[in-house]
C-alpha positions as CSV (number, residue, x, y, z in Angstrom):
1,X,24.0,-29.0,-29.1
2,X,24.2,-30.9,-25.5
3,X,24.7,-27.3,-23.8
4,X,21.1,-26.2,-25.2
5,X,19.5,-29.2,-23.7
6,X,21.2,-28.7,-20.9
7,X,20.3,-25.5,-20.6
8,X,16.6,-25.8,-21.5
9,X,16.6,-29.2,-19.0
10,X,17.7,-26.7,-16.9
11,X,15.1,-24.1,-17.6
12,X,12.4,-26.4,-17.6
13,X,12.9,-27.1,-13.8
14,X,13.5,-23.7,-12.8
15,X,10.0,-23.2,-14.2
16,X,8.7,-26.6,-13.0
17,X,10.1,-25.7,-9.4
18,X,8.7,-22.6,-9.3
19,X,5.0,-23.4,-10.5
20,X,5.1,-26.1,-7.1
21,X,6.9,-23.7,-4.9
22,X,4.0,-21.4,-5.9
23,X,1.4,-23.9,-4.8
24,X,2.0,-23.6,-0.9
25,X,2.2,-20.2,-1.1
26,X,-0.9,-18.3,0.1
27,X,-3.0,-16.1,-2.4
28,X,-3.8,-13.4,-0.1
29,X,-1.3,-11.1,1.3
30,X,-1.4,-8.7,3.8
31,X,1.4,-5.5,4.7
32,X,1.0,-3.8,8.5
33,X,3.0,-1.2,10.0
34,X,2.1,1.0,12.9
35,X,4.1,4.0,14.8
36,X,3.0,5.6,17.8
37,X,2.3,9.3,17.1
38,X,2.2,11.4,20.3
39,X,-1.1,13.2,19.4
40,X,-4.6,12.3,19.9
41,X,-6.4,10.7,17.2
42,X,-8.6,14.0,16.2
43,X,-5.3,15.6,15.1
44,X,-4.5,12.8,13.2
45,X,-7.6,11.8,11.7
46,X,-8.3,14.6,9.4
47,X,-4.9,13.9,7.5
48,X,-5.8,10.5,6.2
49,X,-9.7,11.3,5.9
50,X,-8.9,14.2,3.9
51,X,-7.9,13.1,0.6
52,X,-5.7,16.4,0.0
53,X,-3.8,16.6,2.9
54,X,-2.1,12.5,1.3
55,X,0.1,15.0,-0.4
56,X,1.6,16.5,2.8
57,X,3.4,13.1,3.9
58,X,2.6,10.6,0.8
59,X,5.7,8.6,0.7
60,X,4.9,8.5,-3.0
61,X,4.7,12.0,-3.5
62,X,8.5,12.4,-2.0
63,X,9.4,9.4,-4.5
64,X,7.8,11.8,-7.2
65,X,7.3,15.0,-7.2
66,X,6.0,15.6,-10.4
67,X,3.3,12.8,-9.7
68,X,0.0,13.9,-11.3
69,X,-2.6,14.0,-9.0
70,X,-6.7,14.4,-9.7
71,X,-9.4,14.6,-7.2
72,X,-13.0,13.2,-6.9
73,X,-16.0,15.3,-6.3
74,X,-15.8,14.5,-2.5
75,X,-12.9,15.8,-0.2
76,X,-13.1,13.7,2.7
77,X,-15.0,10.3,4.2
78,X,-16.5,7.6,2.8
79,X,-16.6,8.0,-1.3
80,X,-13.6,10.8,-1.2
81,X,-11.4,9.7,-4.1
82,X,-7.8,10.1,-6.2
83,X,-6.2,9.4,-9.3
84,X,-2.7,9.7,-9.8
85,X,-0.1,8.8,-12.7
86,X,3.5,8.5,-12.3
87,X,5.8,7.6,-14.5
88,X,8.3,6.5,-11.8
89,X,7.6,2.8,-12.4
90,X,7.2,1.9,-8.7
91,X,4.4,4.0,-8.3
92,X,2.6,4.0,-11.5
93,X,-1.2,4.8,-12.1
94,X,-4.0,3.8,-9.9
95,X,-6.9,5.2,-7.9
96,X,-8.2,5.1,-4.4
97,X,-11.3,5.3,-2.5
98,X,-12.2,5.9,0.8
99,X,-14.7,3.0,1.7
100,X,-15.1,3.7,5.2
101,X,-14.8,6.3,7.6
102,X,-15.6,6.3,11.8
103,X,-14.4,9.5,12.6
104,X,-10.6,9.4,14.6
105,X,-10.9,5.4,14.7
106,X,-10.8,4.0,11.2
107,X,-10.4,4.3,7.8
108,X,-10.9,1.8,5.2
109,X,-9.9,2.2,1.0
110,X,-10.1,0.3,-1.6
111,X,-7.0,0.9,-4.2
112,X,-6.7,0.0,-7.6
113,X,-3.3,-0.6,-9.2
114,X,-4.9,-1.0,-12.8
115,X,-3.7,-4.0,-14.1
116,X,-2.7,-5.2,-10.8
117,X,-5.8,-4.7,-9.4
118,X,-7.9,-4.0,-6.5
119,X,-6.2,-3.8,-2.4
120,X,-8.1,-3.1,0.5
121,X,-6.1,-1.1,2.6
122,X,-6.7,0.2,6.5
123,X,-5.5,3.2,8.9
124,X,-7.1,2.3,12.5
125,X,-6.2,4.8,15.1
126,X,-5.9,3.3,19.1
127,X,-5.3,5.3,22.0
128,X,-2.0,4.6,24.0
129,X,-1.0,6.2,26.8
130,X,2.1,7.8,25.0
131,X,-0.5,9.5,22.2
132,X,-2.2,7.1,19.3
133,X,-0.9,4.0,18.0
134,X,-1.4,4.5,14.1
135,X,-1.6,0.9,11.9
136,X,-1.8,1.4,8.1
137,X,-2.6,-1.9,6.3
138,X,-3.5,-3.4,2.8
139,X,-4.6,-6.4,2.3
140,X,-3.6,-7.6,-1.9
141,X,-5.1,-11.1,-3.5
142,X,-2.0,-12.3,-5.9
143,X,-5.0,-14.6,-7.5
144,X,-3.5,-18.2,-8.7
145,X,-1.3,-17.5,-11.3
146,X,2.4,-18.5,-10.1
147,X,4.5,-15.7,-10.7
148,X,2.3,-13.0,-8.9
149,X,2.2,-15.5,-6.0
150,X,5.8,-15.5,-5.6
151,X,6.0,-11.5,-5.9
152,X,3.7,-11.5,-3.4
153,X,6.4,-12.5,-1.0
154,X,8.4,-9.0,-1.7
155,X,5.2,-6.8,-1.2
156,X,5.8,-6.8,2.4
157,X,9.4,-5.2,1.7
158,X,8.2,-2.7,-1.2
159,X,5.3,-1.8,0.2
160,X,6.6,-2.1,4.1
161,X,9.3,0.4,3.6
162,X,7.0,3.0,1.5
163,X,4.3,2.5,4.8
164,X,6.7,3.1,7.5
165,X,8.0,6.0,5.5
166,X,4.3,7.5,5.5
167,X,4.0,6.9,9.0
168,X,6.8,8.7,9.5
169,X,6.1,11.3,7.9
170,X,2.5,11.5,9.4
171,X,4.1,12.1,12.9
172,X,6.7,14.5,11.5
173,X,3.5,16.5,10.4
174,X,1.5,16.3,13.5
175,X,4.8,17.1,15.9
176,X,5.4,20.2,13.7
177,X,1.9,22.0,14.0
């Protein structure tokens, strides 16, 4: 009987610790990468404003193939849209929107993760002398509740490693055609 109490004393403070661990950390969380892409912005542009071509170097898409994949009515620009469902558990269902488009400068999305809800994400596009420096962003509020706070800290690995793949495979695409 002393082991269980010991083990829920020990329980309890996990979960105690935690809850105040979770209070100084921030409820917004934000994931960047960029890669320089030795092209000029128009060649890049239309891949990332086009809703379709997302298929050509989705880092998702190479996670799973078999990822279903619906369009809105709109192709490309502000209101262009996609669903997709995945029963890989890392990619899940969700749907995104372009929110904003200026034309070989900026895109902005909104993505929703269902029951994770809603990220504002970004692709800006700045000229460098070596081609165009290519940023992909999304910015995620993990809300107040303890546990999502703490994931929060690993978004930057999950979803860092899924952006740089993208990126990469953005530049594979423009250095091939």
């Amino acid at each position: 009987m002393q082991a269980f109490f010991v083990i829920l004393g020990a329980l309890i403070v996990l979960v105690l610790g935690l809850f105040i661990f979770s209070l100084f950390l921030p409820p917004v969380v934000k994931v960047e990468r960029s890669l320089v892409i030795p092209a000029t912005a128009d060649r890049i542009f239309p891949l990332i404003n086009v809703v379709r071509n997302w298929e050509l170097w989705s880092p998702w898409k190479e996670q799973d193939p078999d990822i279903s994949i619906t369009y809105g009515e709109k192709d490309s620009g502000a209101g262009a849209s996609y669903s997709w469902k995945s029963r890989n558990r890392n990619i899940g269902t969700g749907h995104m929107t372009i929110t904003e488009s200026r034309p070989d400068q900026y895109i902005a999305t909104d993505t929703d993760f269902m029951n994770m809800g809603i990220a504002k994400g970004a692709f800006r596009l700045d000229p460098v002398g070596e081609g165009t420096l290519l940023t992909w962003s999304m910015t995620c509020n993990m809300g107040q509740h303890p546990l999502r706070k703490v994931m929060g800290l690993m978004m930057d690995k999950w979803v860092g490693n899924d952006f740089e793949k993208g990126l990469e495979g953005l530049k594979r695409l423009v250095v091939r055609n």
